[in-house]
C-alpha positions in Angstrom: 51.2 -122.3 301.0 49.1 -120.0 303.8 50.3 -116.6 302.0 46.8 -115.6 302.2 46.2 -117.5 306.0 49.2 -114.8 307.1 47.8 -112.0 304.7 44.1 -112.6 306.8 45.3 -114.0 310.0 49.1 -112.6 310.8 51.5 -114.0 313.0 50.1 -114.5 316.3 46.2 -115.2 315.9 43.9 -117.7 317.5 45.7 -117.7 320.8 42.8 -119.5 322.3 42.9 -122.8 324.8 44.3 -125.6 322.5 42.1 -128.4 321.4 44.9 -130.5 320.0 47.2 -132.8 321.8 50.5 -132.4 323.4 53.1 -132.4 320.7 55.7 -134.8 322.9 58.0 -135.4 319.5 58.3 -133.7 316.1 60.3 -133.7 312.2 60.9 -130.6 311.1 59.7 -129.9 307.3 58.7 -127.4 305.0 56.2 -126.8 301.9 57.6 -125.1 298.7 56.3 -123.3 295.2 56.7 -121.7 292.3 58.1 -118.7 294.5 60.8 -120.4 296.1 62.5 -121.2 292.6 65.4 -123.5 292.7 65.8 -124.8 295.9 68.7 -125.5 297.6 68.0 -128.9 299.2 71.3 -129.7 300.4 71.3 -127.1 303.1 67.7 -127.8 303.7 68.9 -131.6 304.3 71.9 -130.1 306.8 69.2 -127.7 308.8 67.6 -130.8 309.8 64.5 -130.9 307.4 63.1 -134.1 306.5 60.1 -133.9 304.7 58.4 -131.8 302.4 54.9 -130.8 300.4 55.8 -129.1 296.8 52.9 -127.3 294.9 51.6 -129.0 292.2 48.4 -127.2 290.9 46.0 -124.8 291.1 42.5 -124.9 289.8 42.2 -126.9 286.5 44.7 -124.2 284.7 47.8 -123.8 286.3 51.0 -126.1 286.7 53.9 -125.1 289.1 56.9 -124.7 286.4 59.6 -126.0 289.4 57.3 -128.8 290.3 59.5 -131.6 289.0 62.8 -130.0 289.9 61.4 -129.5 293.6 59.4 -132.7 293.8 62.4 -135.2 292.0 65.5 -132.7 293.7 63.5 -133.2 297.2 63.6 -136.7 296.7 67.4 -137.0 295.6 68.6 -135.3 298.4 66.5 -137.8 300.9 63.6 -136.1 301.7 59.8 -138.0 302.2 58.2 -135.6 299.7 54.5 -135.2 298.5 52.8 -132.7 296.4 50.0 -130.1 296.8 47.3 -128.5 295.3 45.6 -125.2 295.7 42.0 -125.3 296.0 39.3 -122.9 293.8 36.0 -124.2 294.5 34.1 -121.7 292.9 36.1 -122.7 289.8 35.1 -126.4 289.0 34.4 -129.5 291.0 36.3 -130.4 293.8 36.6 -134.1 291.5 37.3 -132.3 288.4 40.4 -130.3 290.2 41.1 -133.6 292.1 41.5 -135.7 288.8 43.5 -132.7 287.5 45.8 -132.5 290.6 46.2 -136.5 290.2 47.1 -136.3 286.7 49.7 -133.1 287.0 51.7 -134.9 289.9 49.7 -135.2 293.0 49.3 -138.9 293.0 50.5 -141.3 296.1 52.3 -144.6 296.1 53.0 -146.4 299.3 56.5 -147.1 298.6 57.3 -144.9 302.0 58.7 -141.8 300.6 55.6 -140.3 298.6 53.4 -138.4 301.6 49.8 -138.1 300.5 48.5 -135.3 298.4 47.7 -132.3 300.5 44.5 -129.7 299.4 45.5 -126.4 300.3 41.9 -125.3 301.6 42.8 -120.9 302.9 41.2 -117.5 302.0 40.3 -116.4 298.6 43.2 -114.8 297.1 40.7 -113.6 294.0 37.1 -112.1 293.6 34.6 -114.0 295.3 34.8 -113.3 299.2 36.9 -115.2 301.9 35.0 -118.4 301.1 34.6 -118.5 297.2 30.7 -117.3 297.4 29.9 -120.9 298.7 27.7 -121.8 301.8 29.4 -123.5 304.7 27.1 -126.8 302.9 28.9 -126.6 299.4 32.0 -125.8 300.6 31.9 -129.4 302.8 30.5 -130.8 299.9 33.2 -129.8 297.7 35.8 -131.1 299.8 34.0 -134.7 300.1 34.0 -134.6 296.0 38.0 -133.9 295.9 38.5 -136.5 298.4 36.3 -138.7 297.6 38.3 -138.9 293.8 41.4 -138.9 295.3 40.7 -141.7 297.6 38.9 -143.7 294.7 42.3 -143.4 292.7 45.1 -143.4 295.2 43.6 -145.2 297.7 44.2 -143.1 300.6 42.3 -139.6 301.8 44.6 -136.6 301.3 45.9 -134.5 304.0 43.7 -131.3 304.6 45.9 -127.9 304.8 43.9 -125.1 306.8 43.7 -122.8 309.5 41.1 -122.8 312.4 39.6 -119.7 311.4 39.2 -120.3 307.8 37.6 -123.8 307.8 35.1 -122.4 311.0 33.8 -119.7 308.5 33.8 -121.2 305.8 33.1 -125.0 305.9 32.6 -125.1 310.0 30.6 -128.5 311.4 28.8 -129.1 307.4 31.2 -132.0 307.0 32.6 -135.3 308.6 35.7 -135.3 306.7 37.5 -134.4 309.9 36.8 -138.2 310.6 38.7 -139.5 308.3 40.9 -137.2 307.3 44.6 -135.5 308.7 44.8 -132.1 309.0 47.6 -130.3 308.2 46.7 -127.0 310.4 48.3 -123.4 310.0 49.6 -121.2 312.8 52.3 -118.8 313.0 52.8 -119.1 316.7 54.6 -120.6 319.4 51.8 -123.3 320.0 49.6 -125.2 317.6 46.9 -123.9 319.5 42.9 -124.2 318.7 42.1 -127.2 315.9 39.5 -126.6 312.8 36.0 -127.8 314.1 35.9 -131.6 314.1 39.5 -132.2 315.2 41.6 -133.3 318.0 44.6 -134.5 316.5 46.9 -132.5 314.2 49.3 -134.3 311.8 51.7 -131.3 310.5 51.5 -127.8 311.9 52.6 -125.2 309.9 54.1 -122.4 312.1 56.3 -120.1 310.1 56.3 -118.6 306.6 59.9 -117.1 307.2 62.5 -117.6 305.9 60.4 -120.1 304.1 56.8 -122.4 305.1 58.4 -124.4 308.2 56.6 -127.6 309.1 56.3 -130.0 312.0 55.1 -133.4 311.9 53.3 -134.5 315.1 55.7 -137.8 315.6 58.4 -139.3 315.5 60.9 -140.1 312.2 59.3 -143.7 312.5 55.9 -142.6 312.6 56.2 -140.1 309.8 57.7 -143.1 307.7 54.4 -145.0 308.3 52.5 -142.5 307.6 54.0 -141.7 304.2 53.6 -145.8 303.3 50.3 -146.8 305.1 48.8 -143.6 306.3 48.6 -144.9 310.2 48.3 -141.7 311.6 44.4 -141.9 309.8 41.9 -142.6 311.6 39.8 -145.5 310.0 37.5 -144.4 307.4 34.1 -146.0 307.8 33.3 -146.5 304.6 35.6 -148.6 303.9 35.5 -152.3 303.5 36.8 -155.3 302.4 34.6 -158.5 301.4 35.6 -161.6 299.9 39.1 -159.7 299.2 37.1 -156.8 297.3 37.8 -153.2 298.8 34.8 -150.8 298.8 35.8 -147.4 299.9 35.2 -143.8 299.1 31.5 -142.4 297.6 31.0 -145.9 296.4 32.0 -147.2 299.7 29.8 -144.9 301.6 26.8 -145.5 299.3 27.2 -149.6 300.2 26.9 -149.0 303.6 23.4 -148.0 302.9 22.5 -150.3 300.3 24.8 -153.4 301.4 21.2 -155.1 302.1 20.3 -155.1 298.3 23.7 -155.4 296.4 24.9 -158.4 298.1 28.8 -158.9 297.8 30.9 -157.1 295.6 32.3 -159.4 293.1 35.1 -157.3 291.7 37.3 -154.2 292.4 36.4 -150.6 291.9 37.0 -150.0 288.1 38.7 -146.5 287.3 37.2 -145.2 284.0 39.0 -141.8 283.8 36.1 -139.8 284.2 34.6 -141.7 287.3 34.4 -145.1 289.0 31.9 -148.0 289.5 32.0 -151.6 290.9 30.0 -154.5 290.5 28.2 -156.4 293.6 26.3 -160.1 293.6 22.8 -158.3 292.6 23.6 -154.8 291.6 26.1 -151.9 291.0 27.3 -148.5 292.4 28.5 -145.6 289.6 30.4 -142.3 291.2 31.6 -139.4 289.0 32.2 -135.7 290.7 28.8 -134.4 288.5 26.6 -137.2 289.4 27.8 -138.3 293.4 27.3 -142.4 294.1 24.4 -143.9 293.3 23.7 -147.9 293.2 21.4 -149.4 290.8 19.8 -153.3 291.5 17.1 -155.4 290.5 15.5 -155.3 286.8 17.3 -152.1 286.6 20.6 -153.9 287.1 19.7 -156.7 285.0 18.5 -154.6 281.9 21.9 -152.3 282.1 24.6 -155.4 282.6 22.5 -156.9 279.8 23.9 -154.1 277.8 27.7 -154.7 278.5 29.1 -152.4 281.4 31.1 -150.4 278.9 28.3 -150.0 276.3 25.8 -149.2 279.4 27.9 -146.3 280.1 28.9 -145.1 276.8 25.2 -145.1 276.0 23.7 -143.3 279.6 26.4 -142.2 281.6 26.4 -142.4 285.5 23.5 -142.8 287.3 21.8 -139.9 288.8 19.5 -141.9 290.7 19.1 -144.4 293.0 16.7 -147.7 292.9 15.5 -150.9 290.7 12.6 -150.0 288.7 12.8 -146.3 287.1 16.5 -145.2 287.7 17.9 -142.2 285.9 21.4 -141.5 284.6 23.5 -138.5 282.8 22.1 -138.9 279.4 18.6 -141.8 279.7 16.8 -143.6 282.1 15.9 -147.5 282.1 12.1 -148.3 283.7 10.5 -151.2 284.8 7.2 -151.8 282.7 5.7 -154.5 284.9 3.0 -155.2 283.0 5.2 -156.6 280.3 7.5 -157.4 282.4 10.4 -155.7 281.1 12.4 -153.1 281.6 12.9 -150.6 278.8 15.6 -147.9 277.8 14.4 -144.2 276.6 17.5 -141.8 276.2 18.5 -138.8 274.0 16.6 -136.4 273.0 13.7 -138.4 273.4 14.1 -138.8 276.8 14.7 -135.2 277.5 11.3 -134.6 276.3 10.3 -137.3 278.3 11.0 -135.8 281.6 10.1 -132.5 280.9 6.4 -133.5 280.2 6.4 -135.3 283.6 7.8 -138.8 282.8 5.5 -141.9 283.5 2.8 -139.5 284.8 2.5 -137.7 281.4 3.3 -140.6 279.2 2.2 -143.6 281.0 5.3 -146.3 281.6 7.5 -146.5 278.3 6.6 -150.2 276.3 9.5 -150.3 273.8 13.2 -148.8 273.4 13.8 -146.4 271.2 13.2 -147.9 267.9 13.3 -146.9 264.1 10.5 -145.2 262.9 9.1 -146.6 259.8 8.7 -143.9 257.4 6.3 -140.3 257.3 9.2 -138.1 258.3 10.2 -140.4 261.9 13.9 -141.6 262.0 13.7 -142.9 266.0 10.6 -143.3 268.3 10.0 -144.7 271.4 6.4 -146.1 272.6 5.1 -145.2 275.7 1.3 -146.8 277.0 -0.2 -143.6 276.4 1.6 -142.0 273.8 4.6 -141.8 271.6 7.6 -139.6 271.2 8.9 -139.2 267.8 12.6 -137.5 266.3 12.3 -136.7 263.0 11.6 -133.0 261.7 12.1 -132.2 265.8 11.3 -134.6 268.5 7.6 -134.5 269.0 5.0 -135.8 271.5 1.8 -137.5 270.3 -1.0 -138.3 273.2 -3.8 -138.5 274.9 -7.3 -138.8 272.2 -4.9 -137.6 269.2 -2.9 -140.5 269.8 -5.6 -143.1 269.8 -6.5 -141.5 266.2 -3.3 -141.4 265.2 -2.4 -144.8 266.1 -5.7 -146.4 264.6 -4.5 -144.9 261.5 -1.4 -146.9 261.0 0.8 -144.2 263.3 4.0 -142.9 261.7 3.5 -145.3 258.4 0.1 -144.7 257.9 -1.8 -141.8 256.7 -1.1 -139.3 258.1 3.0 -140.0 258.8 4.6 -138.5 261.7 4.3 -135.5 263.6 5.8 -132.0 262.6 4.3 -129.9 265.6 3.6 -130.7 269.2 -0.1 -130.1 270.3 -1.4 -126.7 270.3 -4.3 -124.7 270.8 -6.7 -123.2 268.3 -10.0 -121.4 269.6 -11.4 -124.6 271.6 -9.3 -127.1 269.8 -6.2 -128.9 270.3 -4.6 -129.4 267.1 -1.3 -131.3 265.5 0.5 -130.8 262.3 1.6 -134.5 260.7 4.2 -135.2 258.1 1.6 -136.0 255.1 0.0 -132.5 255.4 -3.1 -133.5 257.7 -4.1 -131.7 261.0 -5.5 -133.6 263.6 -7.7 -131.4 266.0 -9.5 -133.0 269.0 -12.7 -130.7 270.3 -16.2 -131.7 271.9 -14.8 -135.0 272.8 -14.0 -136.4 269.1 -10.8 -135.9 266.8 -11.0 -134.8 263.0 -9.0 -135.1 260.7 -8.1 -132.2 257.7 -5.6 -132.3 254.5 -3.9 -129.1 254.8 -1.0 -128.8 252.8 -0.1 -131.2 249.6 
């Protein structure tokens, strides 16, 4: 850990008047990897080391091969020992490397001898520039995505490895993590010295790569115990709560703090479904995955997607990707509030796709069905909007404005004419659709004819 903080920084950098505290006591630790092999942790033990932070993972591909001798040898010989993972945000989400971290090792346990995970956030060793090609903006939100998972599934923040000049470029004052999170902080000096932007308080200081990644831990043996089993050294994070013995913390818990006013209570814990979270409130729900962020869902909404089952509602649309209680949208449909019938109605799929990239509501007028089976001239699935129809069939296909009304008087998708086989098009001064049973409807000077063309 820091090869590249030494490779960009060297030995004596950043000699600057110190932001952090006075260190008035210390344990000495260290930080190992693939490159330090078989460790001997005896002598380690004997040279007065205490704790230490093994590398777990990189990216989403790579596995340190001594991980479990280092992390289970660590911990026979004594040591408080934790696990860490290298950071490539321009290579997936910070929640997909998070969950991949988590599941390869880096989880925490607060039996007092498992330290937090630790993301190892330091120059680009690859292509890609110091900072991964991110802005200062992604790079803070990538770091909020890996925590925010990590702290959904562990329960506790991990510690953030990095040097002062590194986070400054490349993430600088873009984030509030620094609230809520401890920083691990790299200097090969004599002095701890100036802190990444947003902190005063440092909880290990990394001050020599020779003969191997030396550590400090700003605290005593005592304190360095509790941090390991409670993480008191953390500063409180304020979206966290607890109501009616429910904890709310993380992306969801942040997103309550906004929306506490509508959701009510929450009425059960966070649920972990492998690929993202959710939780249930008196009069609504928050979802959170690392592609969609938090967003809480209430009112008709709510109603129509509990209606569905929880697991069934997700299986069917994903997370949501919006916010709200009368048109919500989620990874794969959207549910909207037809007020006029007074129901709220489901389009997803394909169907929906088309949906949204004819404008939605605005194009199609508010949906007044589900999707439903089509009933014969070439339509397998349909939904029915109040000013037009989307069909899948031979294609999905829109049907609207005067067309429609023709179409529609004419028995729709079972009458005449069948289902569409074209979207609308232009011809001259006409606007023209192909249907199933080989007619062409064509709408010019204000009226729409009808033509057999094929059959």
């Amino acid at each position: 850990m820091g090869s590249q903080i030494a490779k960009h920084e060297g030995v004596s950098s950043q000699a600057m008047a110190p932001r952090a505290l006075a260190v008035t006591a210390s344990v000495p630790g260290l930080d190992v990897s693939s490159h330090d092999g078989a460790v001997d942790w005896a002598s380690r033990w004997s040279a007065g080391k205490r704790f230490v932070w093994a590398k777990a993972t990189e990216g989403t591909s790579y596995t340190n091969p001594e991980f479990a001798s280092q992390y289970n040898g660590s911990a026979n010989q004594g040591f408080i020992r934790g696990a860490y993972h290298f950071a490539l945000p321009n290579n997936s989400s910070g929640s997909a490397q998070a969950k991949y971290f988590s599941d390869n090792g880096g989880g925490w346990s607060g039996d007092g001898k498992t330290l937090p995970g630790a993301l190892d956030m330091e120059y680009n060793p690859y292509s890609g520039g110091s900072c991964y090609g991110l802005s200062q903006a992604q790079m803070a939100s990538w770091v909020r995505d890996f925590s925010s998972y990590y702290l959904n599934r562990w329960g506790r923040y991990p510690i953030i490895y990095t040097s002062a000049s590194w986070w400054d470029q490349c993430v600088g004052t873009a984030t509030s993590i620094s609230s809520a999170q401890p920083l691990w902080t790299a200097r090969y000096a004599s002095a701890v010295g100036t802190l990444p932007a947003g902190w005063t308080r440092h909880t290990v200081w990394q001050y020599a790569e020779t003969p191997y990644d030396l550590d400090s831990f700003n605290g005593t043996s005592a304190e360095l115990a509790t941090f390991a089993r409670t993480a008191g050294t953390t500063p409180a994070d304020p979206c966290t709560t607890t109501v009616n013995g429910y904890r709310v913390s993380g992306a969801i818990g942040c997103k309550y703090a906004t929306a506490k006013s509508v959701l009510g209570n929450p009425v059960g814990a966070m649920v972990n479904r492998g690929d993202g979270y959710y939780q249930l409130f008196a009069n609504g729900a928050i979802t959170y995955s690392g592609g969609t962020g938090a967003h809480e869902i209430h009112g008709s909404v709510f109603s129509r997607w509990k209606g569905l089952g929880v697991d069934a509602a997700f299986n069917r649309l994903g997370y949501a990707t919006g916010d709200g209680n009368t048109d919500v949208t989620f990874g794969r449909g959207e549910i909207v509030w037809n007020a006029g019938r007074a129901r709220a109605y489901i389009v997803e799929g394909g169907i929906w796709q088309a949906y949204r990239k004819i404008g939605g509501s605005t194009a199609m007028g508010l949906p007044k069905s589900d999707m439903v089976a089509g009933r014969g001239g070439g339509v397998m699935k349909m939904n029915w909007f109040e000013s037009g129809a989307i069909t899948w069939g031979s294609g999905i296909h829109v049907v609207r404005g005067a067309i429609y009304t023709a179409w529609t008087r004419s028995g729709s998708e079972a009458g005449v004419y069948g289902g569409p086989i074209t979207d609308t098009y232009r011809s001259g001064t006409a606007i023209k659709q192909n249907f199933d049973h080989g007619y062409t409807l064509s709408y010019a000077g204000g009226t729409v004819s009808a033509a057999r063309t094929t059959g």
